[in-house]
N, CA and C of each residue as an Amber inpcrd file, in Angstrom:
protein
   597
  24.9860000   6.3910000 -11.5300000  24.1380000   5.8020000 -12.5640000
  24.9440000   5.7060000 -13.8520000  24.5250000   4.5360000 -14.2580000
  25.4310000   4.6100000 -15.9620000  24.3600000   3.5130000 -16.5760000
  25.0670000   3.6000000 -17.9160000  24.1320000   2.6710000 -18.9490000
  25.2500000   1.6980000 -19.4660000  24.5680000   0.4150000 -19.6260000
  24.9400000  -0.6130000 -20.2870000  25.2060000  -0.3100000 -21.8400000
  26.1380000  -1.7470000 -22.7420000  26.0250000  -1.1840000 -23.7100000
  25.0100000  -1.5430000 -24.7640000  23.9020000  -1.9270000 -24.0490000
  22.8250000  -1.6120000 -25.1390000  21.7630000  -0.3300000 -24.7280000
  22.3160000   1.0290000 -23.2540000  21.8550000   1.9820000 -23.4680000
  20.6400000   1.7470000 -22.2880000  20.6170000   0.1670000 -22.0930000
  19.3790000   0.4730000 -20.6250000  20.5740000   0.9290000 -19.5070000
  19.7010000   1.6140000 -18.6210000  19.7300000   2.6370000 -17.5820000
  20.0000000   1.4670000 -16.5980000  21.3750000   1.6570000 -16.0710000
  21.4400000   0.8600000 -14.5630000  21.7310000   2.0270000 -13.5520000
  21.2670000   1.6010000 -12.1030000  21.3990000   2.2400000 -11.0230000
  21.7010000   1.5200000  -9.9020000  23.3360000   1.1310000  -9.3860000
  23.5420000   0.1330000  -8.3240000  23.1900000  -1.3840000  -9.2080000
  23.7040000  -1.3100000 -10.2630000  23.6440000  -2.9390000 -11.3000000
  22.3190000  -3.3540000 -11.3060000  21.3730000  -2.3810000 -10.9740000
  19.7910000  -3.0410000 -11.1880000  19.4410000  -2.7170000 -12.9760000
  18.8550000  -3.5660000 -13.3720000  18.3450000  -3.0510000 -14.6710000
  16.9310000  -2.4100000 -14.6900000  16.7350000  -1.0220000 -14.8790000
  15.8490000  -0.4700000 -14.9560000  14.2910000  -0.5680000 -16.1820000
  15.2950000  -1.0270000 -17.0830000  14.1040000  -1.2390000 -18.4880000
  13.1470000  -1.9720000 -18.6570000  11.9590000  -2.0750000 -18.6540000
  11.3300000  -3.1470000 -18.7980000  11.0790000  -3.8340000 -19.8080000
  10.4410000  -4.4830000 -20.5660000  10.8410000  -5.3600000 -21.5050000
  10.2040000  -4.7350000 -22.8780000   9.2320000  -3.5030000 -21.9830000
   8.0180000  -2.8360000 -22.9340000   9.1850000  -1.4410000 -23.4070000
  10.2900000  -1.4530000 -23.1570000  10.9720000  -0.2840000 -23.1460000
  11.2680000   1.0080000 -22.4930000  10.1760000   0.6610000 -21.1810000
   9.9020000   1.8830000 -20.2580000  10.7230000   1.4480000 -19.1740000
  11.5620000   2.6560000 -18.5630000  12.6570000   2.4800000 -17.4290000
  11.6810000   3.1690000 -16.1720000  11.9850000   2.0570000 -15.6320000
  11.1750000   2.1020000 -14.6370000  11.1540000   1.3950000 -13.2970000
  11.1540000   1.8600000 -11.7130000  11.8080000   1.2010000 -10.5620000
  11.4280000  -0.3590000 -11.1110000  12.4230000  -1.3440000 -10.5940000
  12.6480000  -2.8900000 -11.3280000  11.6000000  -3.6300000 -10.7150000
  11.0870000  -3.5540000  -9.6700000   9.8350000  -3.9120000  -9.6030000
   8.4640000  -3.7320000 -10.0680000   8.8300000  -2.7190000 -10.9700000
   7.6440000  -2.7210000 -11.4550000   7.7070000  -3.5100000 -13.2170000
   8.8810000  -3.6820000 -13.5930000   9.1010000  -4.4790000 -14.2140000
   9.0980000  -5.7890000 -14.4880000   8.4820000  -6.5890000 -13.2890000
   8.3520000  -8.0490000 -12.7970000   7.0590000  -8.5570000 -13.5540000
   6.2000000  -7.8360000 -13.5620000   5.1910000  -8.3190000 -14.4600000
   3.7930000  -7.4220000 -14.7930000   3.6750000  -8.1140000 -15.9450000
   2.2230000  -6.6640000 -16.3810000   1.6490000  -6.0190000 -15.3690000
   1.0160000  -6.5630000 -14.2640000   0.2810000  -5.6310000 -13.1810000
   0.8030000  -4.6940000 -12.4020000   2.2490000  -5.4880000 -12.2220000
   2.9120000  -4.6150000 -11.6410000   3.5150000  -3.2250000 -12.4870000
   3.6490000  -3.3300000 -13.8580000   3.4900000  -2.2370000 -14.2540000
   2.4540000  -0.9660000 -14.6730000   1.5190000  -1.6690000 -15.1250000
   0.1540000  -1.2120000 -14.7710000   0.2710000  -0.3030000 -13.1180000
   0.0850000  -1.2330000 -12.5400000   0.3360000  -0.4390000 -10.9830000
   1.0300000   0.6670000 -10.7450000   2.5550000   0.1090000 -10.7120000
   3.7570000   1.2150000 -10.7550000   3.6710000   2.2600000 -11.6080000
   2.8900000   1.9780000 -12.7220000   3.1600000   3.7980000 -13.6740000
   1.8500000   4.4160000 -13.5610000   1.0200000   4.1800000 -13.2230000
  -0.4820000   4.9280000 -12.4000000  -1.0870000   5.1300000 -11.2580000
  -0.4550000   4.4330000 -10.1060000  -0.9470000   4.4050000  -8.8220000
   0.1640000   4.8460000  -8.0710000   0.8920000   3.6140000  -7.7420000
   2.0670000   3.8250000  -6.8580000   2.8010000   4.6150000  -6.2680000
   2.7710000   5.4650000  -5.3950000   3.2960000   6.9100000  -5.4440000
   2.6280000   8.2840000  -5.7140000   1.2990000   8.1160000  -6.3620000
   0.3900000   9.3870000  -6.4370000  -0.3690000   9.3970000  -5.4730000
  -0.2870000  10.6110000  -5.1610000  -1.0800000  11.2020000  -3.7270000
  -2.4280000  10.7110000  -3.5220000  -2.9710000   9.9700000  -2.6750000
  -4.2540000   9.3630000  -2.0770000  -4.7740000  10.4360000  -1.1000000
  -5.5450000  10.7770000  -1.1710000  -7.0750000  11.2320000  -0.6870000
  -7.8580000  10.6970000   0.0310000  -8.7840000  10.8500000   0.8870000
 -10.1960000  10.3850000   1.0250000 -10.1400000   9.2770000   1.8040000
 -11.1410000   8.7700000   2.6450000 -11.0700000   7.9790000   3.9260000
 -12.0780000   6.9040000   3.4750000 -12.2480000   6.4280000   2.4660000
 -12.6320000   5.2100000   1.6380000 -11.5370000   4.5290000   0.8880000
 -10.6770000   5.7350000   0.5530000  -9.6510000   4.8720000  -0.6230000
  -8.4180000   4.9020000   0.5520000  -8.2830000   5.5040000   1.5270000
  -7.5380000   5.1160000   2.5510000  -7.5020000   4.0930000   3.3150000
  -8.6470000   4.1260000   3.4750000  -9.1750000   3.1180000   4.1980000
  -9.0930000   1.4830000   3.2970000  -9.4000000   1.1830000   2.2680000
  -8.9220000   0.1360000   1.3220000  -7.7480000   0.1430000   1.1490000
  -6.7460000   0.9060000   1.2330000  -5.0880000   0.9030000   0.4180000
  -4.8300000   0.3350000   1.9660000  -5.3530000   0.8990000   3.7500000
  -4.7590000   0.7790000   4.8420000  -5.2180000  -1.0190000   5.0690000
  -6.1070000  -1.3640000   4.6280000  -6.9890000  -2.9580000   4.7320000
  -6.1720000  -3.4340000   3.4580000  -5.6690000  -3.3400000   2.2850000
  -5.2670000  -3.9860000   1.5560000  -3.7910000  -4.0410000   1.6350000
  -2.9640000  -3.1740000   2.5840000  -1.7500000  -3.9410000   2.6880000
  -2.0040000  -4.2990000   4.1400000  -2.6090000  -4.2970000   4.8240000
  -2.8890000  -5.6190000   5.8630000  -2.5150000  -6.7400000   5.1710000
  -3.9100000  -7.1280000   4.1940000  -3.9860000  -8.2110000   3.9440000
  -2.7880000  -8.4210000   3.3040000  -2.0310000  -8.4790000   2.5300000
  -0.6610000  -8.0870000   1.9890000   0.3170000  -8.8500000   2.8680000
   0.2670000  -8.8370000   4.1640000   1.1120000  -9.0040000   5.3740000
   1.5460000 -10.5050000   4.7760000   2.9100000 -10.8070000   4.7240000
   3.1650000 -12.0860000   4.2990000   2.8090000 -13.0320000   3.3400000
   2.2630000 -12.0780000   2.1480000   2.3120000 -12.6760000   1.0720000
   2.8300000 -11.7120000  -0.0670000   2.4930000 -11.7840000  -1.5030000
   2.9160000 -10.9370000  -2.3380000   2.1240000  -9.9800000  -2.6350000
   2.8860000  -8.4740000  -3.1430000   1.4590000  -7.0890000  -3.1690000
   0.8840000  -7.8050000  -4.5180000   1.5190000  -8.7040000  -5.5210000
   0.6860000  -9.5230000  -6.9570000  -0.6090000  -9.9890000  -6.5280000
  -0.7520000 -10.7510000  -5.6660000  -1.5060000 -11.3150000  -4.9610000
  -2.6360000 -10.4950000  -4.4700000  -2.1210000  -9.4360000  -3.6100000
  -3.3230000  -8.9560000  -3.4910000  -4.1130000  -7.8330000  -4.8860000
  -3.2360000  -7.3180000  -5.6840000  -3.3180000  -6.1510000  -6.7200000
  -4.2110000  -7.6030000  -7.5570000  -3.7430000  -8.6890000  -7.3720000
  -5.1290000  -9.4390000  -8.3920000  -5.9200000  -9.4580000  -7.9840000
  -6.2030000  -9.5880000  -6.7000000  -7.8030000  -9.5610000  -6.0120000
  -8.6360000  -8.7340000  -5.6560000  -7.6890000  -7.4850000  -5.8520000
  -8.5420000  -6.2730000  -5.4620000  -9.8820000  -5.7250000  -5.8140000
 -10.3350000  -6.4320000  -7.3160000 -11.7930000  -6.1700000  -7.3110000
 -12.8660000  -6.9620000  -6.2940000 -11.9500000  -8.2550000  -6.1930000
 -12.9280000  -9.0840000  -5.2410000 -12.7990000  -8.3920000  -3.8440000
 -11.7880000  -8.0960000  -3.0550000 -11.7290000  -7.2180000  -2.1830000
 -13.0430000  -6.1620000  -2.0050000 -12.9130000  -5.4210000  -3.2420000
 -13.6790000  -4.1440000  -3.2450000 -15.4830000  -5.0190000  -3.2040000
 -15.6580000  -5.6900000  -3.6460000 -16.9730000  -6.0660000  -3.8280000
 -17.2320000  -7.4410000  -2.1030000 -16.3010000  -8.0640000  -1.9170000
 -16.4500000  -8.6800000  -0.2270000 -16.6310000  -7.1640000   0.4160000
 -16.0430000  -6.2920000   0.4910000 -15.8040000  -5.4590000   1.5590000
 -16.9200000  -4.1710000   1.4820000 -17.7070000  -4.3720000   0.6300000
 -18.6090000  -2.8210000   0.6520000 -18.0070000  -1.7750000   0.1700000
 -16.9180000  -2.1540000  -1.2930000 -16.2600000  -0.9920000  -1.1430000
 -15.1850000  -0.5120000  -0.3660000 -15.3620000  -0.7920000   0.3090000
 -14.0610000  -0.0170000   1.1350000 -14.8610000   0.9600000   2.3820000
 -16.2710000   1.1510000   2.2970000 -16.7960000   2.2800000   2.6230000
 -17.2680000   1.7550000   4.1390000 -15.8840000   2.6610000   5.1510000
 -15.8130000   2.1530000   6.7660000 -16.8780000   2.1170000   7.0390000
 -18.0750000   2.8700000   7.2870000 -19.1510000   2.4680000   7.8800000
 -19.9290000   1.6350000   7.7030000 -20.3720000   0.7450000   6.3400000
 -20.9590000  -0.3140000   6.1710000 -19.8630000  -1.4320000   6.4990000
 -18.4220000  -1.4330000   6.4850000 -18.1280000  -2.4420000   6.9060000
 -18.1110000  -2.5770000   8.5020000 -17.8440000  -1.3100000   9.2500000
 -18.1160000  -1.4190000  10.7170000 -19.3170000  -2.4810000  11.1780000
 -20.4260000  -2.3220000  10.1940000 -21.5160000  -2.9810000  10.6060000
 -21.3470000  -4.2890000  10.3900000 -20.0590000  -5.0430000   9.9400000
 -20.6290000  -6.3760000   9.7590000 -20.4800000  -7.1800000  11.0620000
 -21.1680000  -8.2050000  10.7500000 -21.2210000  -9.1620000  11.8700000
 -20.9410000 -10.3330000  11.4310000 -20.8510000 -11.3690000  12.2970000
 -20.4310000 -12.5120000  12.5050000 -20.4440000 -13.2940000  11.4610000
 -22.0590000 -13.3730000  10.7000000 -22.5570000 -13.7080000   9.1710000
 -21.8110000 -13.4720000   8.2070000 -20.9410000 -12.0670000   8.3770000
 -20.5530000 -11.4800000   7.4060000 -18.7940000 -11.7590000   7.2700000
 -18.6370000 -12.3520000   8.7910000 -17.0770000 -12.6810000   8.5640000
 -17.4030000 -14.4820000   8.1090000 -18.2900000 -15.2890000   8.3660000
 -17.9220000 -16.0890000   7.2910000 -18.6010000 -16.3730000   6.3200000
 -19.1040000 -15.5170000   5.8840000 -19.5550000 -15.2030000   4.3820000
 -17.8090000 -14.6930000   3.9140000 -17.1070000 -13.9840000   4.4460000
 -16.1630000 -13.8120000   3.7890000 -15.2730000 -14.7260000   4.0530000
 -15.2310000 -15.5700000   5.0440000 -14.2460000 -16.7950000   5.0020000
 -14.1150000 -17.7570000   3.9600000 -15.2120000 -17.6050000   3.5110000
 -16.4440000 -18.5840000   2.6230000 -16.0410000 -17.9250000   1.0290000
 -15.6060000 -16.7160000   0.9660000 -14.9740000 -16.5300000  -0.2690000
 -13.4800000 -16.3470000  -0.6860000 -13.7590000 -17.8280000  -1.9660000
 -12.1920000 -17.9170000  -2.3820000 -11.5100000 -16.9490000  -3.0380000
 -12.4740000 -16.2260000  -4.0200000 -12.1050000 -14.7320000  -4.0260000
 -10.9820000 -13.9380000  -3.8080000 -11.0100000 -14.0220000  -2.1940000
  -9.8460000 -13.2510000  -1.3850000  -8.9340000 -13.6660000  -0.4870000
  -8.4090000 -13.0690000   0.1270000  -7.6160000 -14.0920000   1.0750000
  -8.3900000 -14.4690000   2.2420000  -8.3690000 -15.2670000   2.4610000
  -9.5460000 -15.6120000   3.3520000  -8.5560000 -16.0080000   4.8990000
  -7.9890000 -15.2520000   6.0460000  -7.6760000 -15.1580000   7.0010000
  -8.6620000 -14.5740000   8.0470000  -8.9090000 -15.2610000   9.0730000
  -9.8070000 -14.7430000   9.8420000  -9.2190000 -13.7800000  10.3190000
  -8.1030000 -13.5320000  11.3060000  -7.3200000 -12.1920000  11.7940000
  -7.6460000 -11.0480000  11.0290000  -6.9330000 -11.3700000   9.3480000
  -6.9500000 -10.0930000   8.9890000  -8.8600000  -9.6080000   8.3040000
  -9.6180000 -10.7710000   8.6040000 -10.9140000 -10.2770000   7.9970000
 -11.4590000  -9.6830000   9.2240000 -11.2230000  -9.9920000  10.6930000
 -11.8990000  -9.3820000  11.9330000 -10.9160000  -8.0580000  12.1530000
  -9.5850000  -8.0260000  11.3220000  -9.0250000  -6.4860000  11.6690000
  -9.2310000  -5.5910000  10.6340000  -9.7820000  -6.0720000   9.6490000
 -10.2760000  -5.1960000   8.8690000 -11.6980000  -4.4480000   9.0420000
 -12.1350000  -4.8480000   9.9430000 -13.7700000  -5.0860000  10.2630000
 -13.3930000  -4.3180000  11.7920000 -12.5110000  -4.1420000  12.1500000
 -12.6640000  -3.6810000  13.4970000 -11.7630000  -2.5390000  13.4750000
 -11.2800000  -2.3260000  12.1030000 -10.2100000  -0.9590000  11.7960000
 -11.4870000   0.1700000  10.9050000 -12.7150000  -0.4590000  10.9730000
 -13.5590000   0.2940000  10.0480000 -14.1440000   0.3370000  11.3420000
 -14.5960000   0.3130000  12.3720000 -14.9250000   0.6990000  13.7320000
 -14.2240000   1.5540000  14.2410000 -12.6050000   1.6240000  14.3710000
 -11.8990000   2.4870000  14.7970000 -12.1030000   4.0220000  14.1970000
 -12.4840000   3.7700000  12.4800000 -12.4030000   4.7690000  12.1550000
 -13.6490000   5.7920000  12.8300000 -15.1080000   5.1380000  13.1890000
 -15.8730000   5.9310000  13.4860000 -15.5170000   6.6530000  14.7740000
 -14.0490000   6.0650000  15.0260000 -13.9690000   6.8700000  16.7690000
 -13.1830000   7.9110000  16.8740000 -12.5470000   7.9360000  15.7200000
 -11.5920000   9.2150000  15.0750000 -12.6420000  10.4380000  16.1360000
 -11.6230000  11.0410000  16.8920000 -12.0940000  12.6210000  16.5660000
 -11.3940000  13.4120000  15.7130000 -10.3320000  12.5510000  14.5170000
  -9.8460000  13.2980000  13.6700000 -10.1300000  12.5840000  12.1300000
 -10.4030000  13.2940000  11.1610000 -10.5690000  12.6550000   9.8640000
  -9.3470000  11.5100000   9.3590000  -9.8350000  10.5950000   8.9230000
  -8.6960000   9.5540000   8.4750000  -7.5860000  10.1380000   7.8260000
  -7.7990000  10.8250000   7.1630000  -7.2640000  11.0690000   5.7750000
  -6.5760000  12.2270000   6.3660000  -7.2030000  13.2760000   7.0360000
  -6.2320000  14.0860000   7.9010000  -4.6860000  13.3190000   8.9420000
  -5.2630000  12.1770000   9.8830000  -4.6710000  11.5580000  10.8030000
  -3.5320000  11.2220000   9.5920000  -3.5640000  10.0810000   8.5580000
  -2.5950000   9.5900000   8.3880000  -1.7040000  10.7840000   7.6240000
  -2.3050000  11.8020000   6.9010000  -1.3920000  12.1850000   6.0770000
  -0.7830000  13.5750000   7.3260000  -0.9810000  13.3440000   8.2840000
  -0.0290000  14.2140000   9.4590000   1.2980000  13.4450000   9.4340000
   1.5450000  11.9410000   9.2110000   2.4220000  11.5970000   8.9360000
   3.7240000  11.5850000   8.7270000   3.4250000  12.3110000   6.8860000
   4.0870000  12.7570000   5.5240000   5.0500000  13.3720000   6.1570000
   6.3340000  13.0850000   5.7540000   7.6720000  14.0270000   6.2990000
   7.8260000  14.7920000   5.2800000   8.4730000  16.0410000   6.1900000
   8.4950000  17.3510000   5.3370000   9.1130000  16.5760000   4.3730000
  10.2930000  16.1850000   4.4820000  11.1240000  16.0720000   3.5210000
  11.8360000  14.8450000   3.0300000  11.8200000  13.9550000   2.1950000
  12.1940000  12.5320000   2.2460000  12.9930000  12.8500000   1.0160000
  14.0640000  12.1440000   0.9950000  14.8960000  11.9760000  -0.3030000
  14.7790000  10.6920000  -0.9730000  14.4000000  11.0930000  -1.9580000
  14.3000000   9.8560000  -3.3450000  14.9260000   9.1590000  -3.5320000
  15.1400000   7.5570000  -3.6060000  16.1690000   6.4370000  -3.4660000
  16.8460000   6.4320000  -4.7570000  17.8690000   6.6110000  -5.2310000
  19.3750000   6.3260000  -6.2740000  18.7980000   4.8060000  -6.4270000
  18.8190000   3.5040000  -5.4670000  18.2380000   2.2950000  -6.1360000
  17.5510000   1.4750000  -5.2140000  17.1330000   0.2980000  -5.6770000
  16.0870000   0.2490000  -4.5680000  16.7010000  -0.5870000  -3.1550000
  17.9200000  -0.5780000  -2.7790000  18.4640000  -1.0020000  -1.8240000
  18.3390000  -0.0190000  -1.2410000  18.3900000   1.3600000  -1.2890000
  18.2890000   2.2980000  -0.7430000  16.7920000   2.7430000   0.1280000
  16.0250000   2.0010000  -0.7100000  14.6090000   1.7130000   0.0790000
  14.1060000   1.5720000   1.2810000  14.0410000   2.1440000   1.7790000
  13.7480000   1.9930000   3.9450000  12.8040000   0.7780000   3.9230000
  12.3750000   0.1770000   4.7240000  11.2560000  -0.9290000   5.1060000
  10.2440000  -0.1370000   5.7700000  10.8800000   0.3540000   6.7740000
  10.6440000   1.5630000   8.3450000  11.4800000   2.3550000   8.4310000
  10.3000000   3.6250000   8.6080000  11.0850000   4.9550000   9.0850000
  10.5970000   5.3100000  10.2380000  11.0380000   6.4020000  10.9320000
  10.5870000   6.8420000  12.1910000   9.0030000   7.0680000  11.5950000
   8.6140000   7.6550000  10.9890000   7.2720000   8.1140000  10.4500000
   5.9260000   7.2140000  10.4190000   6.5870000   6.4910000  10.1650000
   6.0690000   4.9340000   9.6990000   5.7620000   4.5740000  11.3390000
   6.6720000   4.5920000  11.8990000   6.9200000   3.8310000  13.1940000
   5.4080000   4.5460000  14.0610000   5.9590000   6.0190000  13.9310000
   5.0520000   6.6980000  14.8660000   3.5910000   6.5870000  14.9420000
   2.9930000   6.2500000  13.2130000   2.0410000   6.1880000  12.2560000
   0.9100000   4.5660000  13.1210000   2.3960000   3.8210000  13.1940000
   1.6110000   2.2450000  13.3760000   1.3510000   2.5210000  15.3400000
   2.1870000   3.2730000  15.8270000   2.0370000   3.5190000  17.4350000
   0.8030000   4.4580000  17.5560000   0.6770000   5.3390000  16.7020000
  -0.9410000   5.6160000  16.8770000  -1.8620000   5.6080000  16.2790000
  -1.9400000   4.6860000  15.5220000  -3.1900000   3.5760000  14.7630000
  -3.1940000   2.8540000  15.8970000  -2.3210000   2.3140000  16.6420000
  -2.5490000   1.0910000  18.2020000  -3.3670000   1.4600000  18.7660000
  -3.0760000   2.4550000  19.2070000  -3.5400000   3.4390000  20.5570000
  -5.1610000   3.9370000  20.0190000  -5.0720000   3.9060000  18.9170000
  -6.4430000   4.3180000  18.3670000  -7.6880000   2.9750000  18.0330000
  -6.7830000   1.5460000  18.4620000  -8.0260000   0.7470000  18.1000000
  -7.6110000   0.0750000  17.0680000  -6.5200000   0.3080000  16.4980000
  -6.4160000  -0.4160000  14.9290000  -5.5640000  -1.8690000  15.2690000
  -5.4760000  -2.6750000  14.4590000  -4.8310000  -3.7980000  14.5910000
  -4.1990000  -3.9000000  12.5000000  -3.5200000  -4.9600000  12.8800000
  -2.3790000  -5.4130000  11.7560000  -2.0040000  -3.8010000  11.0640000
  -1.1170000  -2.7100000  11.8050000  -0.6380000  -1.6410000  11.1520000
   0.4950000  -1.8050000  11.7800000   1.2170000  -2.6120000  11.5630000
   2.7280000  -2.3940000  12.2680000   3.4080000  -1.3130000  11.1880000
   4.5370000  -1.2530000  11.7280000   5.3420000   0.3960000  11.0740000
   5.7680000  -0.1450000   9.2430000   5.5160000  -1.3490000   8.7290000
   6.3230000  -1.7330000   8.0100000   4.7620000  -1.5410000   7.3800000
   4.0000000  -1.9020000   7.4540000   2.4230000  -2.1620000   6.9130000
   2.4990000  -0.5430000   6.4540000   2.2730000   0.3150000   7.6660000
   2.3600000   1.4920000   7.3470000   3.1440000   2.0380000   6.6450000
   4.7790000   1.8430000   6.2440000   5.4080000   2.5990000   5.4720000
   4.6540000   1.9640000   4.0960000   4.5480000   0.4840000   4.0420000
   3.9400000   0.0980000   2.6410000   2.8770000   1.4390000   1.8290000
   2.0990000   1.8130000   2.9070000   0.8610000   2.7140000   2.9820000
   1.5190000   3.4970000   2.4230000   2.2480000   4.4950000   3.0370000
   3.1150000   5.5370000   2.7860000   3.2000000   5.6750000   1.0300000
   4.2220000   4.5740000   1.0410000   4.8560000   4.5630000  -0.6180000
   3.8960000   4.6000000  -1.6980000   2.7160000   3.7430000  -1.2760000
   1.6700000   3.8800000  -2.2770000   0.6170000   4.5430000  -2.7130000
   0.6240000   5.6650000  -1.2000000  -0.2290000   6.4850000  -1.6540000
   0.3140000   8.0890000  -1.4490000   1.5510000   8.1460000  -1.9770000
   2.4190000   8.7970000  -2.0460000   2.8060000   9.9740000  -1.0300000
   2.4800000   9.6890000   0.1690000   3.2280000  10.2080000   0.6490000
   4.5230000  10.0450000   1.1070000   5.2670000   9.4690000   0.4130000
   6.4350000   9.6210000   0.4550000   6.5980000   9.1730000  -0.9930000
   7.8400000   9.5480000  -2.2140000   8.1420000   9.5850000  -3.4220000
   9.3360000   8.7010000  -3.2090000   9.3120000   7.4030000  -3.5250000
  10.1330000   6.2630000  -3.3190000  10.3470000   5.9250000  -4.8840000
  10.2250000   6.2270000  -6.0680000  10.8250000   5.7490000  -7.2220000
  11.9630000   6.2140000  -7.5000000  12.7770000   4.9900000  -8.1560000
  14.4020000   5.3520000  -7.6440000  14.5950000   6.2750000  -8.6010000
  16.0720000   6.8870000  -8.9100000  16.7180000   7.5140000 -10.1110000
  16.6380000   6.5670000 -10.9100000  15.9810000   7.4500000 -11.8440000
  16.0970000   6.8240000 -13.4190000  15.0810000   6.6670000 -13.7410000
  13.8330000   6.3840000 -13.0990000  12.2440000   5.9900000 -13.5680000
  11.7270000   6.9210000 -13.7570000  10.9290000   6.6620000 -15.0730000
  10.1920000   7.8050000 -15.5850000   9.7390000   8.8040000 -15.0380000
   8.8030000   8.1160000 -13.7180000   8.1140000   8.4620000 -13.1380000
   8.9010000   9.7640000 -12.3750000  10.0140000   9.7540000 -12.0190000
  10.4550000  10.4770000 -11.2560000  10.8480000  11.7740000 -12.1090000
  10.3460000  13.2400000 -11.5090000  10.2390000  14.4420000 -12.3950000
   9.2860000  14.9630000 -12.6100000
């Protein structure tokens, strides 16, 4: 790591600073939400099998487009979806997937609106708590990325994570969906050297 000579923080020639003066992983520097995001969410430990359950349905939807994209829609998300709260969405039906097709709101994919709707079914079949299942996960031990090339996509963890979400009923959790999961709801500490955040 070294500094330029006006004193912002590089790590692997990335510029860390954002424009607000806060050094901080460079993606989160891309634009207001994303900083918003990155210095309050991103990486702090998630809880609870509602807000799991929305962070695990919202990088679904995520799948091949930008996380901007969805981090703007997320109130509409939260208000199409019941909240987040698996058991009222287990219940929807047919009405209810195109009532949500039907809103521009959100992303409107049928796949990921019938796997979101059928991953809130899976959950009632748990004989283990959500929030228990995924965070069995969490590796003891992960080392913190120097820059963000250093960033995994997929780890074994990840991998194992999306092979038994399969087996359990779930759909759109491939290992890459899942590490997304991972990073954001911190079980795993992915902000590189140099960001505030890290410490």
């Amino acid at each position: 790591m070294s500094t330029d000579g006006a004193g912002e923080i590089v790590a692997g020639g990335e510029g860390l600073t954002g424009p607000d003066g806060v050094v901080r992983c460079s993606w989160g520097n891309t634009a207001p939400d994303y900083a918003e995001y990155h210095d309050t969410e991103w990486g702090v430990p998630l809880r609870g099998e509602t807000a799991l359950f929305e962070r695990l349905s919202l990088e679904a939807f995520q799948s091949g487009l930008s996380w901007l994209t969805i981090l703007r829609k997320r109130e509409a998300f939260r208000s199409a979806f019941a909240g987040f709260e698996p058991r009222a969405v287990a219940a929807f039906t047919d009405d209810d997937v195109a009532r949500l097709l039907a809103d521009a709101r959100i992303v409107r994919n049928r796949a990921k609106v019938r796997a979101t709707i059928g991953n809130a079914r899976a959950i009632a079949e748990l004989d283990t708590p959500l929030d228990e299942l995924l965070w069995s996960f969490a590796p003891d031990r992960h080392d913190r990325p120097a820059t963000m090339a250093d960033v995994p996509a997929v780890t074994p963890e990840s991998t194992a994570m999306a092979k038994t979400l399969k087996k359990r009923g779930f759909t759109f959790v491939g290992p890459t969906t899942c590490y997304a999961m991972m990073q954001a709801t911190g079980m795993v500490d992915d902000h590189v050297a140099g960001c505030h955040r890290v410490g």
